[in-house]
MOPAC internal coordinates of N, CA, C and O (Angstrom, degrees):
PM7 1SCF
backbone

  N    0.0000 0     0.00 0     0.00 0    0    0    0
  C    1.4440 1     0.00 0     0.00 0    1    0    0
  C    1.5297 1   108.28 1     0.00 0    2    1    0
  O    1.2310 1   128.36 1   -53.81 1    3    2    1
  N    1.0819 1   101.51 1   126.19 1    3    2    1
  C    1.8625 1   101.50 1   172.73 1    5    3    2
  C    1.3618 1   115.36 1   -91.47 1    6    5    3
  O    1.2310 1   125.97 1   -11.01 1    7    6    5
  N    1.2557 1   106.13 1   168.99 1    7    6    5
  C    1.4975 1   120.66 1   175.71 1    9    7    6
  C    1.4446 1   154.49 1   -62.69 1   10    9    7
  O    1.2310 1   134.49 1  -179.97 1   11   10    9
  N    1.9537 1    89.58 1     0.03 1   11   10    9
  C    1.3671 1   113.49 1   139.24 1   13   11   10
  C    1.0125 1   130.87 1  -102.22 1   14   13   11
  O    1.2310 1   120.24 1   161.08 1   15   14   13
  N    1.2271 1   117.14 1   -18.92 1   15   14   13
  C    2.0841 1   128.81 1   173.29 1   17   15   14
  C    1.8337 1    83.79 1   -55.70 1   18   17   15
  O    1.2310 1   120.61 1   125.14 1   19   18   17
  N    1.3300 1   116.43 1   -54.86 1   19   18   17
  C    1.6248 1   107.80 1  -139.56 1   21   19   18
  C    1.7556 1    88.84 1   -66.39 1   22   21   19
  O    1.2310 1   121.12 1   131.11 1   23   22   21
  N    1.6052 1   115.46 1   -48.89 1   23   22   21
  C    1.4626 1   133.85 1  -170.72 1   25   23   22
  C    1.8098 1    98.76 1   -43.33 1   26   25   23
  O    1.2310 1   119.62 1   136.93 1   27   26   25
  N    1.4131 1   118.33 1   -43.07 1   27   26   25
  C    1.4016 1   109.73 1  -167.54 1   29   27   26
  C    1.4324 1    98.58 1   -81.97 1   30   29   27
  O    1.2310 1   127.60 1   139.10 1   31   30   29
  N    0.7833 1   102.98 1   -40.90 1   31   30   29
  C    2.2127 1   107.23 1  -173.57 1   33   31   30
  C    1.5795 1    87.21 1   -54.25 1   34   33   31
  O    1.2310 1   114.55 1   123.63 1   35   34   33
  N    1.0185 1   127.93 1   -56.37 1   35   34   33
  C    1.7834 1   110.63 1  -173.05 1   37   35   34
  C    1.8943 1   120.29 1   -79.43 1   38   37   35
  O    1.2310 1   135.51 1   153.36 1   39   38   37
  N    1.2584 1    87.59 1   -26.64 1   39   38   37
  C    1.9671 1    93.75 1   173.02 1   41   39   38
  C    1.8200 1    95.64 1   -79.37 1   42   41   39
  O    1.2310 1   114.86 1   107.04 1   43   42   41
  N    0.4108 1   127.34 1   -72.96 1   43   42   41
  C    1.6371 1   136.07 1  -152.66 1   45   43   42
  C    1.5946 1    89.63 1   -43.67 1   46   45   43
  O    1.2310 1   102.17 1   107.65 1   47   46   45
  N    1.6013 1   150.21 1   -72.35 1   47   46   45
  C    1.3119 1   150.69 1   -93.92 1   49   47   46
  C    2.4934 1    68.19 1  -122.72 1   50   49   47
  O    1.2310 1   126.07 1   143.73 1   51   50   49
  N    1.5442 1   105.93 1   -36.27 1   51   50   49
  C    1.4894 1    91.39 1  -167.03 1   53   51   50
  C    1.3524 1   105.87 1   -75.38 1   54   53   51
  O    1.2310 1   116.87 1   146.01 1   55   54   53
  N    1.6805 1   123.55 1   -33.99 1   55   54   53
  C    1.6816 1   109.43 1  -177.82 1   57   55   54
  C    1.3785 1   113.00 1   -81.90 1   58   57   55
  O    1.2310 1   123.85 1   177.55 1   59   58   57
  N    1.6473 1   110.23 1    -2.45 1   59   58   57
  C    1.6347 1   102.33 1   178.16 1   61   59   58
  C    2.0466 1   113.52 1   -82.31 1   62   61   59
  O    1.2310 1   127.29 1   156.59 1   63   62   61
  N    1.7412 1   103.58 1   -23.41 1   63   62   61
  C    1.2423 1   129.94 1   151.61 1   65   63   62
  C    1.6390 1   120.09 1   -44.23 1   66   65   63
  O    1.2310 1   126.32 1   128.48 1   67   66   65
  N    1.0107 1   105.46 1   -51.52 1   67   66   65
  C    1.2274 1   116.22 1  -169.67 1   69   67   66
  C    1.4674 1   105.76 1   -67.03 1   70   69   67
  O    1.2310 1   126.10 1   102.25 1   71   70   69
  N    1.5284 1   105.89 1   -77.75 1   71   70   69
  C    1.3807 1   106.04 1  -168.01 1   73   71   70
  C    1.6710 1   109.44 1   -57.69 1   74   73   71
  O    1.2310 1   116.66 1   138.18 1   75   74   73
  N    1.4217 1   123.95 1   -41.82 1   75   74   73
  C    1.7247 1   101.14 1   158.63 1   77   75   74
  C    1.3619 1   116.84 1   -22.92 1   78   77   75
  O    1.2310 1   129.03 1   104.09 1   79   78   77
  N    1.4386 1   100.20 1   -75.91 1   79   78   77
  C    1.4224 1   102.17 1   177.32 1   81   79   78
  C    1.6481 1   138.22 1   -48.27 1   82   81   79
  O    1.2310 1   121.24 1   147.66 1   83   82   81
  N    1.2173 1   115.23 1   -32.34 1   83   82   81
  C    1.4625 1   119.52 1   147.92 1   85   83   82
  C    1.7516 1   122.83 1   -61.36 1   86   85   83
  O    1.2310 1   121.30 1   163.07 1   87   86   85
  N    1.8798 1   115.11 1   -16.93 1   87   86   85
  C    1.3986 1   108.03 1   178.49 1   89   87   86
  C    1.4545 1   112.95 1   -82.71 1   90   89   87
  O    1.2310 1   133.40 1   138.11 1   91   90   89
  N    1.9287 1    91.70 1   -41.89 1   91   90   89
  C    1.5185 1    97.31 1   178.01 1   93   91   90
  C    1.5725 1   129.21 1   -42.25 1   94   93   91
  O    1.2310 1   129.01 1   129.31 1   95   94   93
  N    1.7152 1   100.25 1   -50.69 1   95   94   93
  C    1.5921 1   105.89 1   169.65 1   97   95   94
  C    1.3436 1   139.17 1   -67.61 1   98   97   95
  O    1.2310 1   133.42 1   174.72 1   99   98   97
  N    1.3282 1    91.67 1    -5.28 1   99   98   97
  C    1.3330 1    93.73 1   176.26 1  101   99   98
  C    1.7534 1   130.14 1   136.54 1  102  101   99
  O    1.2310 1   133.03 1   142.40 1  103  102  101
  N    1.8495 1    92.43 1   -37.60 1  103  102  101
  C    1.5699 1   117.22 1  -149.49 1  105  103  102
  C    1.7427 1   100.99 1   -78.53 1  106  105  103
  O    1.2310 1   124.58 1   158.14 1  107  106  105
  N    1.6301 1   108.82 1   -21.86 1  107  106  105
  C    1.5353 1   100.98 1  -173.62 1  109  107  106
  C    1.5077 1   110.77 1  -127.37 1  110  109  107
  O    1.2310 1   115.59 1   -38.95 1  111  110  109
  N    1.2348 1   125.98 1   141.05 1  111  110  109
  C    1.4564 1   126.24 1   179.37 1  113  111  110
  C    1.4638 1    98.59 1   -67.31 1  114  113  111
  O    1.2310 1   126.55 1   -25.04 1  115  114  113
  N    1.5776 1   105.00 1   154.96 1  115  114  113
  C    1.1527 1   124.91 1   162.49 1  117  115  114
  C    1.6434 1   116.37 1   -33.16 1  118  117  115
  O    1.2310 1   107.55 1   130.83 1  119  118  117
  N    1.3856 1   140.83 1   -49.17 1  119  118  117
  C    1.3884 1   146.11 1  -116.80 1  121  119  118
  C    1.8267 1    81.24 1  -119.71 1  122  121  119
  O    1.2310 1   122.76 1   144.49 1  123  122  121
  N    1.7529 1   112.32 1   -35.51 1  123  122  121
  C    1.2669 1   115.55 1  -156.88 1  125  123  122
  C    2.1923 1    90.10 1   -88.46 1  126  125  123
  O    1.2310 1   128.86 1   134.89 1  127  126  125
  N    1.1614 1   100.53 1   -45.11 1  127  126  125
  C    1.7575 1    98.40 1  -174.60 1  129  127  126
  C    1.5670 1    99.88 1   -53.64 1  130  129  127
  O    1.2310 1   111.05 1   127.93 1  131  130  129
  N    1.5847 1   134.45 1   -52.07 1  131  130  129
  C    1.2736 1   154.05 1   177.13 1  133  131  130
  C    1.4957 1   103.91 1   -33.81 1  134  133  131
  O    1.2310 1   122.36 1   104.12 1  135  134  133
  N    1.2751 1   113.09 1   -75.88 1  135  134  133
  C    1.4511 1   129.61 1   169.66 1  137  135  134
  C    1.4929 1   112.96 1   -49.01 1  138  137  135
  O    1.2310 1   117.84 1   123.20 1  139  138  137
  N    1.4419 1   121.73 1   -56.80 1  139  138  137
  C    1.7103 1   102.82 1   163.86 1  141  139  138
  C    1.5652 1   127.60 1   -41.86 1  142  141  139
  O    1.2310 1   128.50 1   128.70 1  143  142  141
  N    1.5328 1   101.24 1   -51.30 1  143  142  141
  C    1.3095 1   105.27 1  -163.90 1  145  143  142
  C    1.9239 1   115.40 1   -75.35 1  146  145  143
  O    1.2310 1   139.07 1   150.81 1  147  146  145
  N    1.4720 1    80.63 1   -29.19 1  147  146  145
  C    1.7119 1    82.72 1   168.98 1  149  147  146
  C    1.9985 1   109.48 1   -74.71 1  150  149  147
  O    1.2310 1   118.75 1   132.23 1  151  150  149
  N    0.9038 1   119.98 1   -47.77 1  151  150  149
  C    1.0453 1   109.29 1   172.56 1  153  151  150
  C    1.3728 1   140.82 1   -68.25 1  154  153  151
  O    1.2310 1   116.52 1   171.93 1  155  154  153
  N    1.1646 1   124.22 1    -8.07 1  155  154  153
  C    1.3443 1   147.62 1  -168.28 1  157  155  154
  C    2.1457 1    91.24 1  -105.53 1  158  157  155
  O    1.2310 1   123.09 1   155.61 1  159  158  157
  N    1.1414 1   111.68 1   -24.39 1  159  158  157
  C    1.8126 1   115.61 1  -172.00 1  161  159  158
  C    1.2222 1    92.72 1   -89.89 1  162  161  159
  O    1.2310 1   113.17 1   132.24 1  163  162  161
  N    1.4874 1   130.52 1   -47.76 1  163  162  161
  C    1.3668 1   139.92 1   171.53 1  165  163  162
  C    1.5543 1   113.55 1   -49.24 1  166  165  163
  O    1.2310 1   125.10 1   107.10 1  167  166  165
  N    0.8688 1   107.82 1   -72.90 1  167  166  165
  C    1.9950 1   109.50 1  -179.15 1  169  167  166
  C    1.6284 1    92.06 1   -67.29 1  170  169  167
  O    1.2310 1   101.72 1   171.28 1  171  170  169
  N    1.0115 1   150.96 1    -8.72 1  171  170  169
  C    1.3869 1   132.93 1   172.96 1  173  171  170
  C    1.8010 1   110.11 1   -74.74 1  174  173  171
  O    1.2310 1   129.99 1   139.67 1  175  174  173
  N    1.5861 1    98.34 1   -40.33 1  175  174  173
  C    1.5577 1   119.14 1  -169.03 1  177  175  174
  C    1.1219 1   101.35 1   -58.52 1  178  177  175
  O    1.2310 1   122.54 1   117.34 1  179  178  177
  N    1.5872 1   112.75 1   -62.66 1  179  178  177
  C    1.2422 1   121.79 1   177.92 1  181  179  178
  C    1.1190 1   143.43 1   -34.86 1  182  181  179
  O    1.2310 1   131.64 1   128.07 1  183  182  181
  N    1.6773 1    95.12 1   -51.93 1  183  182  181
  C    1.6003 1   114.44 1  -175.21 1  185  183  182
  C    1.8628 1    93.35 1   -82.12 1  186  185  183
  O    1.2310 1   113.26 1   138.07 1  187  186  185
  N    0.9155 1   130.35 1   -41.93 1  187  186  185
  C    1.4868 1   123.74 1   175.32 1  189  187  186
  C    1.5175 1   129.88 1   -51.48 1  190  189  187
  O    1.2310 1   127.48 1   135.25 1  191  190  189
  N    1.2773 1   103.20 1   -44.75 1  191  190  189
  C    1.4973 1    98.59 1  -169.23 1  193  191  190
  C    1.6904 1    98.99 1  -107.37 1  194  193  191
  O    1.2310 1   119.76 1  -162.02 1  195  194  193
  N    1.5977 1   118.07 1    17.98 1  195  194  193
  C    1.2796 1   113.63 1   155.30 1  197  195  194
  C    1.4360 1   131.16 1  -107.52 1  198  197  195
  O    1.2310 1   126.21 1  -157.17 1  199  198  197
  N    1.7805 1   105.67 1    22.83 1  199  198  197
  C    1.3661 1   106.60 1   153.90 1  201  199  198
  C    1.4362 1   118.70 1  -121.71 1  202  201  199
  O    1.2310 1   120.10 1   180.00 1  203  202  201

């Protein structure tokens, strides 16, 4: 595993954390946490299994 495989395995799992955590409290609609987390899993996929 290289040293961006390892970098996304730990970024990816914290902004999908996050924005829960921004839905739970309050600060993000449903449609907007959805859309982070899908997109943030997407560019992780991407960028991972294209090196």
């Amino acid at each position: 595993m290289t040293n961006a495989q390892i970098g996304l395995s730990v970024a990816t799992p914290i902004i999908v954390g996050f924005a829960l955590l921004l839905y739970k409290m309050g600060v993000l609609q449903r449609a907007g946490a959805a859309s982070a987390v899908l997109a943030s899993v997407a560019i992780a996929a991407v960028l991972f299994f294209n090196q």
